[in-house]
Every structure is written in C-alpha cells, then in structure tokens.
N, C-alpha and C positions, 0 to 999 in steps of 0.2 A: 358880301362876306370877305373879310381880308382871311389869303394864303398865310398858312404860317411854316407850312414845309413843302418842301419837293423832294420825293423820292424817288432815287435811278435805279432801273437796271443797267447792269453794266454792257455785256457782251450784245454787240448792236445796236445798244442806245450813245451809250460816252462813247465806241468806237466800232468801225467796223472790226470786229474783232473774227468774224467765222470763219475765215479760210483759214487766218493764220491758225486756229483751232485745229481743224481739216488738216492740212499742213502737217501738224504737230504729230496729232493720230498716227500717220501714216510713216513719218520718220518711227516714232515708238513700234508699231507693227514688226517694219522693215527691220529696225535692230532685235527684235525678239523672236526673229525667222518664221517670222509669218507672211503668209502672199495675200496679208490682205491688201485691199484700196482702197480708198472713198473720193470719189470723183466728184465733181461738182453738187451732178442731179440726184446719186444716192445722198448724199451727206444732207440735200436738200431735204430730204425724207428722212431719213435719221433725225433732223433737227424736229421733228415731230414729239421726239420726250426731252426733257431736259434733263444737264448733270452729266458729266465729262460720262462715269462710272455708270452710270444708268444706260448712255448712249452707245456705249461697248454694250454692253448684257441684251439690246433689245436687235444691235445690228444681229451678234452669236442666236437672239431666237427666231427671229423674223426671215432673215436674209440669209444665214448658212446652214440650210438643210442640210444632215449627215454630219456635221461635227462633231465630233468626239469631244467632250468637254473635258478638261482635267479634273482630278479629285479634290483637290484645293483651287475651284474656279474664281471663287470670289477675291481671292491671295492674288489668283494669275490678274484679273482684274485690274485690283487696287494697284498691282506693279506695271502695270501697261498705264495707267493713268498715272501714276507718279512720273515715268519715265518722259509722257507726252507732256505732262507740266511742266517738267523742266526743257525740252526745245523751245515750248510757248513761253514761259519768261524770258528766257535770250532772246526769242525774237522783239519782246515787248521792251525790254532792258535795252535793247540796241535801236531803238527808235523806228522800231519798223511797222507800228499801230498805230499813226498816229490819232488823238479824238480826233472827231466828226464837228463837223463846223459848227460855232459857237457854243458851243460845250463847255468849252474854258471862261470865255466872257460870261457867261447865263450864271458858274459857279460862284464866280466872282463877284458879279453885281449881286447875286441874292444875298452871298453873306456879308458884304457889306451894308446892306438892307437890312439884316438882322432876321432871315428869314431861315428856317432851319433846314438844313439837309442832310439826306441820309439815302445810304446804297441797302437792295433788296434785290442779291441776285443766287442763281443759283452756282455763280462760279467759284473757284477756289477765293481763301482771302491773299495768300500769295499772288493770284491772277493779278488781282483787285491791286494789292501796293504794286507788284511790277509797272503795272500800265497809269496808274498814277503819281508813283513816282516822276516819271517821264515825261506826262502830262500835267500832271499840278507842282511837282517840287517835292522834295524827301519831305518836307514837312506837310503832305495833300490831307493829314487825317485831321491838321485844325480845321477845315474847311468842315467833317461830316459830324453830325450829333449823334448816328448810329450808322453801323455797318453792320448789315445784314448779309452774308455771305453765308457759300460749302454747304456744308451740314449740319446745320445748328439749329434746322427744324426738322421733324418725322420727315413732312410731305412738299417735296417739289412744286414748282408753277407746271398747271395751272392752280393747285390747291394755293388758299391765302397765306397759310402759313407764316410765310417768309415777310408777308406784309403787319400781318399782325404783329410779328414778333416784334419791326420798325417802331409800328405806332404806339406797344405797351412803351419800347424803349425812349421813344422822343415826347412821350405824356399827353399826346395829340389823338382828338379823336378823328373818322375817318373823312370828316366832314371837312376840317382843317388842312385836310394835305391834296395833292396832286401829284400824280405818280407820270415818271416819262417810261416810254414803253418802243417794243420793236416788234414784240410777235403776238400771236393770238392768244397763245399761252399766256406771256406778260400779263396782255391783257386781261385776260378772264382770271388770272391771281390778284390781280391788284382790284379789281369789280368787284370780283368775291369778299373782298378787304371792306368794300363800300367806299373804296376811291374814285373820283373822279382821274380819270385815263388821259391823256393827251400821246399819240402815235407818231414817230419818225422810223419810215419804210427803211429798208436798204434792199440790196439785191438778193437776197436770202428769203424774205418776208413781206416783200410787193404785194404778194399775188395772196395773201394770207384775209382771213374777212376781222376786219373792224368794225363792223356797223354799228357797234357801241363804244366804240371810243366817243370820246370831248370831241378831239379833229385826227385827221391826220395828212404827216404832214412832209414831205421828202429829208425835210434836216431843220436845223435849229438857223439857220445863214441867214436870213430877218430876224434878228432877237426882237427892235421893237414892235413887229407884227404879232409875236411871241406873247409879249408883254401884255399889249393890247388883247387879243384874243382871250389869254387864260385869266387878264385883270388883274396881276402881278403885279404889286406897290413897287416900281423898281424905276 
C-alpha cells in the first residue's frame, strides 16, 4: 500500500524540544514570584499529561499540597503560560532547538515526492512557526497540508482528537497515513486515530512502553533505513 501522508508531532519528534519547555516554565514562575522548580526528574512526571496549560493545573493538584489557589486560577494559568511561551519562542527564534537529525531531509524528500504532510501536536501554533521558521525557512507552512496544533480540539493526546481532526483535513483515511511519534501518549493518540505509529525515543521518553509502535527508533539519522522499513516511495 503506497503512504500518502506523514504526520508529526512536534515537541520531541521534529526536535528536542523539553527542556527548553522546562526552561521556559521555570523562568515564567520565577518572574511571577513564585518558588516554584521543575528539575529534570519531576518535569519527567509532569510530562505524564500534555498541554503547556494542563501541565501547570495537574503539577498545582498533584505536587503542591496546601496551595491556596487564586480566585481567577484558570486567568493566573493562561498568564503563566503565555508568559513561558514567550521565553520559549526566543529561545526557538535564536536557534537554540535545533531539529533532530534528518528531520529536515525526510521533509523535503516527501514533499518533493508528492507525499502529504501535516503536524498534530499539542503545542502552541506560535511554538510550531517559531521552531520552524528556523528549521524550514519563513516559508515552512508550503511544506504542511494541515497543522494541527493548541487547542483546536476538546481532548489532548492520548485522546485521537487531534489526529482525526489531521485526517478529516488532509481527506486521507487512517490507513493512508503514518504518524512520527516520541511518547506513549503520542502514541496511543495517533493508535486511537488507526494510524500506523513509527517512535523516535529521546531522553525524556526512552524508558516510556511502545510495544505497539510500527518500530522504534533513537532518531531519523539513517533516512534510507527509514525509507526502507516504513516502505516510503522516496
């Protein structure tokens, strides 16, 4: 059966993107006089829900017994996550993410191929142009036939959601596409979707269970292994 799309998530698949995430968080805390942290191994747990916004709300119920929450908690929120999206585009803007190995070639050969691509993540669409911009060129959005980003469906990965909304938009059913993925979550959204999975680990999401991926795989750095395996016309 010929591929006719490939869809990305973004944060950990096109690039190591979590620390600078992490990073970000922790600068917005620090200017909003808060003591919080997120160190490596909690953020590692944190990364258990997806959704900048979500991932504050579940650290405040999980992790800080005794908090006093505001009366407008969901306002204080949205303003801690706008404030951490703006350190994370500067750092994406100044070249300091850069993609993950063959990330860039893999885009390039498919759409020269004539194969469709399209993003299905849970990150901002601002994430999404900052770190493509830098990566593919101000012009990266000829490259995608849908972007699926933010909050443009109810329910987060692991729900399909965000995949489905992909393939009404690309007129592809789930049979036709192949989805690149980094976490478990990823995973089990894009399954859900009745996509075929293909996994690229990083340090965040090694130790995570794949047993229903297609493969998986440390990075994209063999494209024609790449090719070969998933049977990509390229």
């Amino acid at each position: 059966m010929t591929i006719k799309a490939i869809i990305f998530d973004v944060d950990g698949t096109l690039a190591d993107t979590e620390d600078g995430h992490r990073k970000s968080f922790n600068k917005a805390f620090a200017e909003n006089g808060l003591d919080w942290h997120w160190d490596v191994a909690l953020y590692d747990k944190l990364l258990k829900v997806t959704g900048g916004k979500e991932r504050i709300k579940y650290f405040v119920s999980d992790f800080l017994t005794g908090y006093e929450r505001p009366s407008d908690f969901d306002e204080f929120v949205k303003h801690l996550h706008k404030v951490k999206t703006g350190h994370y585009t500067t750092m994406l803007r100044e070249g300091a993410i850069p993609l993950r190995p063959g990330i860039k070639q893999l885009i390039e050969d498919a759409y020269q191929a004539g194969i469709k691509l399209a993003i299905a993540t849970t990150t901002t669409a601002e994430n999404v142009t900052a770190l493509l911009e830098v990566g593919l060129g101000k012009d990266w959005e000829k490259y995608f036939a849908a972007n699926g980003c933010g909050d443009i469906v109810p329910h987060k990965k692991p729900a399909p959601d965000i995949y489905l909304w992909v393939l009404d938009k690309l007129s592809l059913k789930a049979e036709d596409c192949i989805a690149l993925e980094d976490s478990n979550n990823g995973l089990r959204s894009a399954l859900a979707a009745g996509i075929k999975t293909y996994v690229t680990t990083n340090p965040y999401t090694h130790r995570q269970d794949f047993i229903d991926a297609a493969a998986v795989l440390d990075d994209l750095s063999d494209l024609p292994a790449f090719y070969r395996l998933t049977g990509l016309q390229i």
